[in-house]
KEKENU-595577 format. One record per atom (N, C-alpha, C): atom name; x, y, z; residue number from 1. Coordinates in Angstrom, 2 decimals, m for minus. Each point is the difference from the previous one (the first is absolute). Layout:
! residues N
{'CA' {X Y Z} NUM} ...
This chain:
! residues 73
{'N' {27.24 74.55 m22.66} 1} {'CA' {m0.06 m0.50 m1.36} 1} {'C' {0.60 1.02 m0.98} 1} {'N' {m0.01 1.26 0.43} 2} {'CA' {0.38 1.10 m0.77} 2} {'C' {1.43 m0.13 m0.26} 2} {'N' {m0.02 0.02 1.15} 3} {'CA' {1.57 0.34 0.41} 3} {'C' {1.32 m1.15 m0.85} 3} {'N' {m0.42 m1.23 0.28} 4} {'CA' {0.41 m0.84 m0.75} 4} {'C' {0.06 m0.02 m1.26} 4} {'N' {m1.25 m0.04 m0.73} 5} {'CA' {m0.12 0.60 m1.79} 5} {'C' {1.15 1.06 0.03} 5} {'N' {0.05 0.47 0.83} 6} {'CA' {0.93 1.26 m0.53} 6} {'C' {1.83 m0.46 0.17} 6} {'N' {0.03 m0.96 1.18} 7} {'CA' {1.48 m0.37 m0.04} 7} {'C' {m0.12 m1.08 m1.19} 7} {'N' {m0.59 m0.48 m0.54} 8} {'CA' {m0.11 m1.20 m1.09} 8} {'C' {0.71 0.69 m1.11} 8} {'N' {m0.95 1.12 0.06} 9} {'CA' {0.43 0.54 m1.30} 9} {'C' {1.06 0.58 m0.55} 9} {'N' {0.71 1.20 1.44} 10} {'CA' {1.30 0.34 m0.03} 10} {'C' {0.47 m1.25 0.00} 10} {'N' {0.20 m1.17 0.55} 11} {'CA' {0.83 m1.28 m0.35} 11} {'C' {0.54 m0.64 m1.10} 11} {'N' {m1.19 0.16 m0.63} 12} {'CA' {m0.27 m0.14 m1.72} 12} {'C' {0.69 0.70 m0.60} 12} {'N' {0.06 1.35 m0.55} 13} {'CA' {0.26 1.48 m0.35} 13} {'C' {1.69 m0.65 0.22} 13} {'N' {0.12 m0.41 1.72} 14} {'CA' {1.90 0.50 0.00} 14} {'C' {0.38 m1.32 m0.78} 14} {'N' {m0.68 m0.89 m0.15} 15} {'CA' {0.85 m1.61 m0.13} 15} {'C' {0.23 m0.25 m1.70} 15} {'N' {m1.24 0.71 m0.59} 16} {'CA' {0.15 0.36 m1.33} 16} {'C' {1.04 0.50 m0.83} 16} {'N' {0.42 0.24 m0.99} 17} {'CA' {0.92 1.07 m0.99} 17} {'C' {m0.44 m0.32 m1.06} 17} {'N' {0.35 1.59 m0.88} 18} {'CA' {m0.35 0.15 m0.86} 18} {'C' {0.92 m0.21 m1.18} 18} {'N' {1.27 m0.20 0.21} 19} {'CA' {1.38 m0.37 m0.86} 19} {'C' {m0.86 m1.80 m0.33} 19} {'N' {0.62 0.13 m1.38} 20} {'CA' {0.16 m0.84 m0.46} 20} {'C' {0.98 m0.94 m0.59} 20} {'N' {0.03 m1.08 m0.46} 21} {'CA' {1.80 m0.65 m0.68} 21} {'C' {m0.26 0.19 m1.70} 21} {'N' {0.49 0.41 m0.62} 22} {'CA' {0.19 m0.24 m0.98} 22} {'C' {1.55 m0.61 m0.38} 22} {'N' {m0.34 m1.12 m0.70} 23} {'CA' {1.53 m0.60 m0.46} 23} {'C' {0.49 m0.05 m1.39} 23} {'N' {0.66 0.47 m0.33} 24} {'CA' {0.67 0.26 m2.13} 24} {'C' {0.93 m0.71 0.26} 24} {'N' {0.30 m0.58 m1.17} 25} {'CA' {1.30 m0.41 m0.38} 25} {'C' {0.96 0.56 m1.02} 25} {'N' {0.54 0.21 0.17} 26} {'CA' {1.40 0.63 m0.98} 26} {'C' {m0.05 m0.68 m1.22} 26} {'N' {0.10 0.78 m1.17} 27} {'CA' {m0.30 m0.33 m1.45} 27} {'C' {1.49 m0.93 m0.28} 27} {'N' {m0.20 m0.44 m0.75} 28} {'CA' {1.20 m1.40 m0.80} 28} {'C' {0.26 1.07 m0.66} 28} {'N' {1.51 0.03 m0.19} 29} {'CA' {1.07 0.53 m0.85} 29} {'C' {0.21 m0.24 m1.03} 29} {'N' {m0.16 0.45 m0.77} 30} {'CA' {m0.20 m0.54 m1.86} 30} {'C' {0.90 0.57 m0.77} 30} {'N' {1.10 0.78 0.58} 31} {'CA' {1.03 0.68 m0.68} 31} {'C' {1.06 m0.35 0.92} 31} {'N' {1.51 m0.52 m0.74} 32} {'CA' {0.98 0.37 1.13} 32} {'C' {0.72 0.93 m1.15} 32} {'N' {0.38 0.61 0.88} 33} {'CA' {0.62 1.29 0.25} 33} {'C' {1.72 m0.02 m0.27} 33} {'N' {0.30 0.55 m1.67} 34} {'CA' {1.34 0.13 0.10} 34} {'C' {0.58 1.20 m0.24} 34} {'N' {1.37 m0.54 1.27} 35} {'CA' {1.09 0.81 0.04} 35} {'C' {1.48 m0.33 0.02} 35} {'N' {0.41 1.05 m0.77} 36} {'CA' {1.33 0.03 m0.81} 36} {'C' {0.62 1.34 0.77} 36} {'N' {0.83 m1.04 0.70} 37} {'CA' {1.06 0.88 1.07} 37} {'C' {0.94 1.36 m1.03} 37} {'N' {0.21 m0.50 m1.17} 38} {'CA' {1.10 0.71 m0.88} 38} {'C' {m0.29 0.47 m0.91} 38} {'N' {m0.55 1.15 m0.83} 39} {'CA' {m0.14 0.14 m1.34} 39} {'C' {1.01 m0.58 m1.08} 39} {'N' {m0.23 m0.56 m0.82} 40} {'CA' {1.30 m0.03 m1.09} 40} {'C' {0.24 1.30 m0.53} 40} {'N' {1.11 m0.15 m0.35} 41} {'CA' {0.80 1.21 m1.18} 41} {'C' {m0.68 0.62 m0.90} 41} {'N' {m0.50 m1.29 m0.76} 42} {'CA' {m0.60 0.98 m1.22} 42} {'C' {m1.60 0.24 0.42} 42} {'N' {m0.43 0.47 1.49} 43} {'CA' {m1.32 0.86 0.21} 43} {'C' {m0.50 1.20 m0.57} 43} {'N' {m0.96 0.14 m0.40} 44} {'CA' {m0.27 1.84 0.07} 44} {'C' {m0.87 0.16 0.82} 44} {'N' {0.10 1.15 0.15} 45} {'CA' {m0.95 0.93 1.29} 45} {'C' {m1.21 0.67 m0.87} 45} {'N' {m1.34 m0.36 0.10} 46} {'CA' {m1.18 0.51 m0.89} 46} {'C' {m1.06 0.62 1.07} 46} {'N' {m0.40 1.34 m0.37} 47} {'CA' {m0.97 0.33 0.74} 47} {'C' {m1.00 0.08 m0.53} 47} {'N' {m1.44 m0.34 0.64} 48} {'CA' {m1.45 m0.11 m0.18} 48} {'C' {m0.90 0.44 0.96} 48} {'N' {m0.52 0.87 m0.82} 49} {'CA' {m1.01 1.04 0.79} 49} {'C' {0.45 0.03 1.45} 49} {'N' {1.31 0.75 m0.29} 50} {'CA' {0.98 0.98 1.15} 50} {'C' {0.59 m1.12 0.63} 50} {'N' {0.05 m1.41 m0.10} 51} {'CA' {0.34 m0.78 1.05} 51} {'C' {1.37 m1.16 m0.84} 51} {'N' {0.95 0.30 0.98} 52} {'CA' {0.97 m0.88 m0.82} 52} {'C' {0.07 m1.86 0.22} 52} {'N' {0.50 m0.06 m0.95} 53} {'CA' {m0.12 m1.76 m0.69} 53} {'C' {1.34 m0.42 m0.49} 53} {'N' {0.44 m0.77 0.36} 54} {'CA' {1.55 m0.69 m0.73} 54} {'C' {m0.59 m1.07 m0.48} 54} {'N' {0.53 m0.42 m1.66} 55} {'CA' {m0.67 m0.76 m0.79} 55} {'C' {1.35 m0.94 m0.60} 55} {'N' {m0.30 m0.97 0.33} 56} {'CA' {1.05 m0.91 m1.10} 56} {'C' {m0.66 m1.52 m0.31} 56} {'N' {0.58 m0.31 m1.03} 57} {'CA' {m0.98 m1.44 m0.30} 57} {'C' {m1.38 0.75 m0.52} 57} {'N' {0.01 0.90 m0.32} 58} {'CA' {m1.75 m0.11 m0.58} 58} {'C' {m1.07 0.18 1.75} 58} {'N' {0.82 0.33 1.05} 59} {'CA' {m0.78 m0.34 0.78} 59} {'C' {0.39 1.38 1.34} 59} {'N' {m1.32 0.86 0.22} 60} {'CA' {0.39 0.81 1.25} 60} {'C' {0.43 m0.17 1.13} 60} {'N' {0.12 0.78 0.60} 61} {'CA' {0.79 m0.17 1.38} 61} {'C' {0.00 0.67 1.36} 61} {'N' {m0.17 m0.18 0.90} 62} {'CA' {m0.56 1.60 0.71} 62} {'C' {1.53 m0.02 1.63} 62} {'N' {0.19 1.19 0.43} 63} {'CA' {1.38 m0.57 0.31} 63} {'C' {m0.87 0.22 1.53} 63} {'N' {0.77 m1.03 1.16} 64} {'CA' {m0.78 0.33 1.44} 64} {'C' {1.24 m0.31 0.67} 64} {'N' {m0.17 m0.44 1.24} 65} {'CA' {0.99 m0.23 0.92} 65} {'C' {0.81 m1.04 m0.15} 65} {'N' {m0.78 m0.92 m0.34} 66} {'CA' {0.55 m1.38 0.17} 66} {'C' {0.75 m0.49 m1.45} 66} {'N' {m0.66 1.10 m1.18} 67} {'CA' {0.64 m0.26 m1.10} 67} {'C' {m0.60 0.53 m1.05} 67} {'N' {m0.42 m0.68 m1.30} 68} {'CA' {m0.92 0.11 m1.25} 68} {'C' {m1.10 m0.80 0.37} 68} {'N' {m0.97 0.57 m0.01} 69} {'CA' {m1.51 m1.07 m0.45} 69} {'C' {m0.33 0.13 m1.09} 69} {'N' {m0.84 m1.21 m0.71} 70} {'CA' {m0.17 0.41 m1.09} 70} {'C' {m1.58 m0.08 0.25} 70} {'N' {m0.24 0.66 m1.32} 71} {'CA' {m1.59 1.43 m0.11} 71} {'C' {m0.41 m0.79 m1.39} 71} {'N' {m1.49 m0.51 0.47} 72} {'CA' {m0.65 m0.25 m1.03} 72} {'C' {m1.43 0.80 m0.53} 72} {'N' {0.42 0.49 m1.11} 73} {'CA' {m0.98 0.90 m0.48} 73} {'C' {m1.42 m0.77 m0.36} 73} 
């Protein structure tokens, strides 16, 4: 009788886990994202707190790979 209680239990113990599922979903996108392959001509180059910005239209600019994004304060 012992003996058994005792394989029951290691049985138990291995068949178990302690991982669980947790499932999220990825937040909805509420911004799209523009970019402007080209600066125009009449840009300037503005820096803010050490970090540079190309501004035209009233509107910043931040320069990356793919192009201009624009930066909303």
């Amino acid at each position: 009788m012992k003996r058994s209680l005792i394989y029951l239990s290691l049985g138990l113990l291995l068949l178990t886990s302690c991982a669980t599922r947790v499932v999220t979903s990825a937040p909805a996108p509420t911004t799209k994202v523009v970019i402007v392959k080209k600066a125009p001509v009449n840009h300037r180059v503005v820096v803010v707190k050490g970090k540079k910005y190309y501004k035209w239209n009233g509107k910043h600019y931040r320069k990356t790979n793919r192009g201009y994004v624009l930066v909303k304060h």
